[in-house]
C-alpha positions in Angstrom: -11.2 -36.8 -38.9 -12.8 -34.7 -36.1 -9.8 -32.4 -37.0 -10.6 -31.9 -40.4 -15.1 -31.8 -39.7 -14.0 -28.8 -36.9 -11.7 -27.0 -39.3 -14.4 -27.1 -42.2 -16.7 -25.9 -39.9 -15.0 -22.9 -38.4 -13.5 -22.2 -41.4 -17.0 -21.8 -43.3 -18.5 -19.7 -40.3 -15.5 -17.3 -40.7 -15.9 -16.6 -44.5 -20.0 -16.5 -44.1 -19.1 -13.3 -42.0 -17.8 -11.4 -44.6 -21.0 -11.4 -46.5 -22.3 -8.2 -44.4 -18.7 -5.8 -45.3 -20.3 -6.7 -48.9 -23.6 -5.9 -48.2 -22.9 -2.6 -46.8 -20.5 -1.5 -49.8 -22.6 -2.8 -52.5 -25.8 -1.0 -51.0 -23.0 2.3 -50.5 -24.0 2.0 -46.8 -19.9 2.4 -46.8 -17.9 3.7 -49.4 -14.5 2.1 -50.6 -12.2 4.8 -49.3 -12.9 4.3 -45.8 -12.0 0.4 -45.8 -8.8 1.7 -45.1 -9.8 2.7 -41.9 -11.7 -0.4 -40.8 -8.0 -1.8 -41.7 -6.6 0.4 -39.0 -9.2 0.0 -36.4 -8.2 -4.3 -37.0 -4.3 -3.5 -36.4 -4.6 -0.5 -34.0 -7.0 -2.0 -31.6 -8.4 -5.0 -32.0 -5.1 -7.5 -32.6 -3.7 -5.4 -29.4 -6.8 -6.1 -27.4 -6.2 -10.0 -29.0 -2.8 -10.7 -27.7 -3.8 -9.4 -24.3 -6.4 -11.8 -24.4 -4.5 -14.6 -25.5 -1.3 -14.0 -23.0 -3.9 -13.4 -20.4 -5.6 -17.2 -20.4 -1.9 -19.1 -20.6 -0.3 -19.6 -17.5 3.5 -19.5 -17.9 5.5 -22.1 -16.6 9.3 -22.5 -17.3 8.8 -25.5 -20.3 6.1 -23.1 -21.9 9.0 -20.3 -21.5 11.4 -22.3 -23.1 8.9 -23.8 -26.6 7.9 -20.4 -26.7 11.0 -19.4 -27.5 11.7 -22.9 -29.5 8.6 -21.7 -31.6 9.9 -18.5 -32.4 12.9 -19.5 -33.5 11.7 -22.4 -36.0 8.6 -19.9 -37.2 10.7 -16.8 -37.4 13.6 -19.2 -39.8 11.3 -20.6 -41.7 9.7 -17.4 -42.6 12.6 -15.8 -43.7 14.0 -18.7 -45.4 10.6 -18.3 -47.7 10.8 -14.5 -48.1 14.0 -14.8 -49.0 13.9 -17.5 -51.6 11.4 -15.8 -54.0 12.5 -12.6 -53.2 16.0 -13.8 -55.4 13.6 -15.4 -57.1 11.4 -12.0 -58.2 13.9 -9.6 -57.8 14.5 -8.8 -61.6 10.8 -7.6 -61.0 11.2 -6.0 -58.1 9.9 -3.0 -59.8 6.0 -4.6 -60.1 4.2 -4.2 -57.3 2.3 -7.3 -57.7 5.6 -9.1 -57.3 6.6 -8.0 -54.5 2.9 -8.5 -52.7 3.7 -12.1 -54.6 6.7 -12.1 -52.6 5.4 -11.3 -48.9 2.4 -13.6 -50.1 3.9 -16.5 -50.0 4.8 -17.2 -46.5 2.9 -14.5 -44.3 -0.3 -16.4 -42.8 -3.7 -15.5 -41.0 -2.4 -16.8 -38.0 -4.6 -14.4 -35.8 -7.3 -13.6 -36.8 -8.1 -17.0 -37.8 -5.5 -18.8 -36.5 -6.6 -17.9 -32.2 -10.2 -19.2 -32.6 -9.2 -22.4 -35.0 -6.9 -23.6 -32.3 -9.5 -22.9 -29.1 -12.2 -25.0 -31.6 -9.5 -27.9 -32.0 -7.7 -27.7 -28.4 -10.7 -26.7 -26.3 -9.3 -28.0 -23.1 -5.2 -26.2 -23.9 -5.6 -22.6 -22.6 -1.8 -22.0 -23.8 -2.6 -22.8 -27.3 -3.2 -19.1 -27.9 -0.1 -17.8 -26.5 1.9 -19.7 -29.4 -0.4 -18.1 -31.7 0.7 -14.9 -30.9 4.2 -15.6 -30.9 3.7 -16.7 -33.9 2.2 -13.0 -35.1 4.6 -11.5 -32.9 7.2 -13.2 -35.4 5.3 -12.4 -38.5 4.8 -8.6 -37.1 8.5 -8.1 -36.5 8.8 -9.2 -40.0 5.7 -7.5 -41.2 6.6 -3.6 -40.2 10.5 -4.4 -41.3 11.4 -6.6 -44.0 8.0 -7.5 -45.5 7.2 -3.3 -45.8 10.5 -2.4 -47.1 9.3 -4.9 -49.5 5.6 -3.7 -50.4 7.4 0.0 -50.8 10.5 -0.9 -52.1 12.0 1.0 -49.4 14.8 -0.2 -47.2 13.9 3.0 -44.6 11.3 0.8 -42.9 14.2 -2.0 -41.7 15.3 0.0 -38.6 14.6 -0.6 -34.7 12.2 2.2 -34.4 10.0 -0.2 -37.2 10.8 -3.3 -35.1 9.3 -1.9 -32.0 7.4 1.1 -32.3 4.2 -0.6 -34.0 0.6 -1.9 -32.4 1.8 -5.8 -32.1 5.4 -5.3 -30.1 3.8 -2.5 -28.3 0.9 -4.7 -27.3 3.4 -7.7 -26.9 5.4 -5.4 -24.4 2.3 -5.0 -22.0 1.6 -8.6 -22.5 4.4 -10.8 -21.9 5.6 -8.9 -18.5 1.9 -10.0 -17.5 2.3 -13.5 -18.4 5.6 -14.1 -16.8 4.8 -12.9 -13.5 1.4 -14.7 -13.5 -0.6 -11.4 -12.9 -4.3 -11.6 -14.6 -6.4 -8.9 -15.6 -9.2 -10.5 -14.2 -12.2 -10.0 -11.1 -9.8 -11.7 -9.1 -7.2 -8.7 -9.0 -10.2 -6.3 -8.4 -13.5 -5.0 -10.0 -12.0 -2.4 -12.1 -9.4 -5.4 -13.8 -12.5 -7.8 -14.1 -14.3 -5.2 -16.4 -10.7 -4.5 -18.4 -11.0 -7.9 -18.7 -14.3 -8.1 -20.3 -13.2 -5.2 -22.7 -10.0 -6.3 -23.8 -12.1 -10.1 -24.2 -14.6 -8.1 -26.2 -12.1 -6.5 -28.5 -10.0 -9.3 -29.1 -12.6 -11.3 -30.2 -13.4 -8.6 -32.5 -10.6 -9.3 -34.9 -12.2 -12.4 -36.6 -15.3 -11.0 -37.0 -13.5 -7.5 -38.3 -11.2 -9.3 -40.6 -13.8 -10.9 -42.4 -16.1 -7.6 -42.7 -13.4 -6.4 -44.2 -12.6 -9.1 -46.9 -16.1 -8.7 -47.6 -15.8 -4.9 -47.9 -13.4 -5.2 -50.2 -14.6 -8.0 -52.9 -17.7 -6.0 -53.2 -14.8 -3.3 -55.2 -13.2 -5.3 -57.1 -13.8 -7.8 -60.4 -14.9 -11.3 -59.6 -12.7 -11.9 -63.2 -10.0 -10.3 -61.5 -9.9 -12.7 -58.5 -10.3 -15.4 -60.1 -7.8 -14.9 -63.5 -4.5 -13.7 -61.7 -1.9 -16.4 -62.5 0.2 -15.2 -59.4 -2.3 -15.2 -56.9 -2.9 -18.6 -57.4 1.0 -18.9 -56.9 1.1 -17.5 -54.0 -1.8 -19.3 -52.7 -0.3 -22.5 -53.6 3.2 -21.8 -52.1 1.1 -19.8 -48.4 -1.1 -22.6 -48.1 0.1 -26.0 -49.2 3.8 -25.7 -49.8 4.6 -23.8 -46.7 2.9 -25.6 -44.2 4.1 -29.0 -45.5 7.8 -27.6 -45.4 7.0 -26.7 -41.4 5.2 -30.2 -41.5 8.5 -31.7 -42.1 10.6 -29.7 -40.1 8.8 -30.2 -37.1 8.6 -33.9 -38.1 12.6 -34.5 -38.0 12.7 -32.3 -35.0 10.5 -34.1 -32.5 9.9 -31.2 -30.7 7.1 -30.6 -28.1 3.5 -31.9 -29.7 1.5 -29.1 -28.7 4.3 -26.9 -29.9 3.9 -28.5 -33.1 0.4 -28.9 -33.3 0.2 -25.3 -32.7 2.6 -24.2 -35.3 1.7 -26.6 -38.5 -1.8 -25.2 -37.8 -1.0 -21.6 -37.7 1.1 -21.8 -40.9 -1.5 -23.9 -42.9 -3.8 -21.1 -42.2 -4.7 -19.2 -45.7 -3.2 -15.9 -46.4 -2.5 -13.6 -44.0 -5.3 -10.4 -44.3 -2.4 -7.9 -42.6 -0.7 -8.0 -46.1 -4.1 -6.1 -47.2 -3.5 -4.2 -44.4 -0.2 -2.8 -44.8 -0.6 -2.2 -48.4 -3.9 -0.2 -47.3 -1.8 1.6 -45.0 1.8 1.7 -47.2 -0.9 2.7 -50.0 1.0 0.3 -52.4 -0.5 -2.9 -54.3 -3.9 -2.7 -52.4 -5.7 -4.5 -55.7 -3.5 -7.4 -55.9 -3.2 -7.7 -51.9 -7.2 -7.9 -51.5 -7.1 -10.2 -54.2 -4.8 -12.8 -53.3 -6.3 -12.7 -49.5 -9.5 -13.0 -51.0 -8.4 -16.0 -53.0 -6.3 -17.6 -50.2 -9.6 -17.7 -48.1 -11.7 -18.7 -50.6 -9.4 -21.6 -51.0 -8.5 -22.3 -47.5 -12.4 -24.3 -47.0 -10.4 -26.9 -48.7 -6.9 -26.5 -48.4 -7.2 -26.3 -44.7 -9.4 -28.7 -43.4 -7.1 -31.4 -45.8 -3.6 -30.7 -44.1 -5.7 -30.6 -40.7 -6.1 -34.4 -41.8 -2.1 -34.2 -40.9 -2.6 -33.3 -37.5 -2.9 -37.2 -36.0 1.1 -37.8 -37.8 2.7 -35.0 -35.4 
């Protein structure tokens, strides 16, 4: 039950915090065109700043090596087991944009921007909780600038190395890990100079929530409240993202009585609602931007219930 009160919480607090991007838009304090570059200030310097953050309060040890790795294997197959199964299942519609953002939909999560300070609420006293996290968005990225764009565009130019590794999360993820496996902190201990990195990368990670939400807000204040709320196939997506999904990982992690934090971790991260970096990429693709905001919108909308219930779940693993 405390599970379930801390997730209601946290998740309410999040979605209150998009009420100022749709102040500020409604009032034309900021105009619609340039949400697209709050979108890049989130990916561009904020998540990097966040997985710094996160790698930089875990302290590696050989078993958190090894279910690191264990969680990006089970994550990364389960995630491509789902894009792959209604991408058969959508491809004689391939051609409709809002079935292919149906598509990526369905199994990308906010495991982030939501997901980092949902897991420090629940596991206060587990500093390596948010080092799963991001290997769980290091997973979704590498599938994110690949698979899930080529996708969005329905172009197979964005499945190449040069996509894999040569975007914000792997780049960030390249500084990051080295860090974490040697056990060097950017902190006051190393030095003045590191202590006040510290305290800027801290400031900017912790930016991403608070961003994310501005710019959910930002964006409802354009669009239709019919439009969000009428959309047969955002509510599918919705319902695959945020109950389906996660109870498939429930079950998975269930039969393979792995590591409990490991599992906590993960079930957590994937019952988290819709992942706002598919409003992202089709802001920066500039493909299916309507139907992306949308179905994000919805997805968090829904998540102060559909979260907070599977949380319930959390005392079984």
């Amino acid at each position: 039950m405390q599970a379930f009160l801390t997730t209601l919480t946290m998740v309410g607090i999040m979605l209150l915090t998009a009420i100022p991007g749709y102040i500020l838009v409604k009032v034309k304090a900021i105009k619609s065109e340039n949400i697209s570059s709050f979108s890049k200030v989130l990916m561009f310097v904020c998540q990097p700043a966040l997985t710094l953050y996160s790698f930089n309060k875990a302290d590696f040890s050989r078993a958190l090596g090894l279910n690191l790795l264990i969680f990006f294997g089970i994550v990364t197959a389960a995630m491509l087991l789902f894009l792959g199964l209604f991408y058969i299942i959508f491809r004689k519609k391939s051609d409709d944009i809002r079935y292919r953002i149906t598509t990526v939909a369905t199994t990308l999560s906010n495991c982030s921007f939501l997901g980092v300070p949902l897991l420090e609420a629940l596991f206060p006293s587990s500093p390596n909780v948010a080092a799963y996290s991001m290997i769980y968005f290091l997973s979704m990225n590498l599938l994110g600038w690949t698979l899930v764009s080529a996708i969005i565009t329905h172009n197979k130019k964005y499945i190449s190395v040069k996509s894999m590794f040569l975007n914000p999360a792997m780049l960030s993820m390249l500084v990051a890990v080295p860090l974490f496996i040697t056990g060097f902190k950017i902190s006051a201990q190393n030095g003045q100079f590191l202590g006040q990195l510290e305290n800027m990368i801290n400031i900017l990670g912790k930016m991403t929530t608070p961003m994310c939400m501005l710019i959910m807000g930002m964006r409802l204040a354009t669009i239709r409240i019919k439009d969000l709320f009428t959309n047969v196939l955002q509510y599918f997506a919705v319902a695959i993202n945020q109950i389906v999904f996660p109870l498939f990982v429930f079950a998975v992690l269930y039969l393979l009585q792995v590591d409990k934090e490991l599992s906590l971790c993960m079930f957590i991260m994937s019952a988290c609602p819709v992942a706002s970096v598919i409003q992202n990429y089709a802001e920066i693709l500039g493909e299916g931007q309507a139907i992306a905001a949308n179905t994000v919108l919805l997805g968090s909308i829904c998540s102060i219930a559909t979260l907070p219930l599977l949380a319930l779940l959390v005392g079984v693993l």
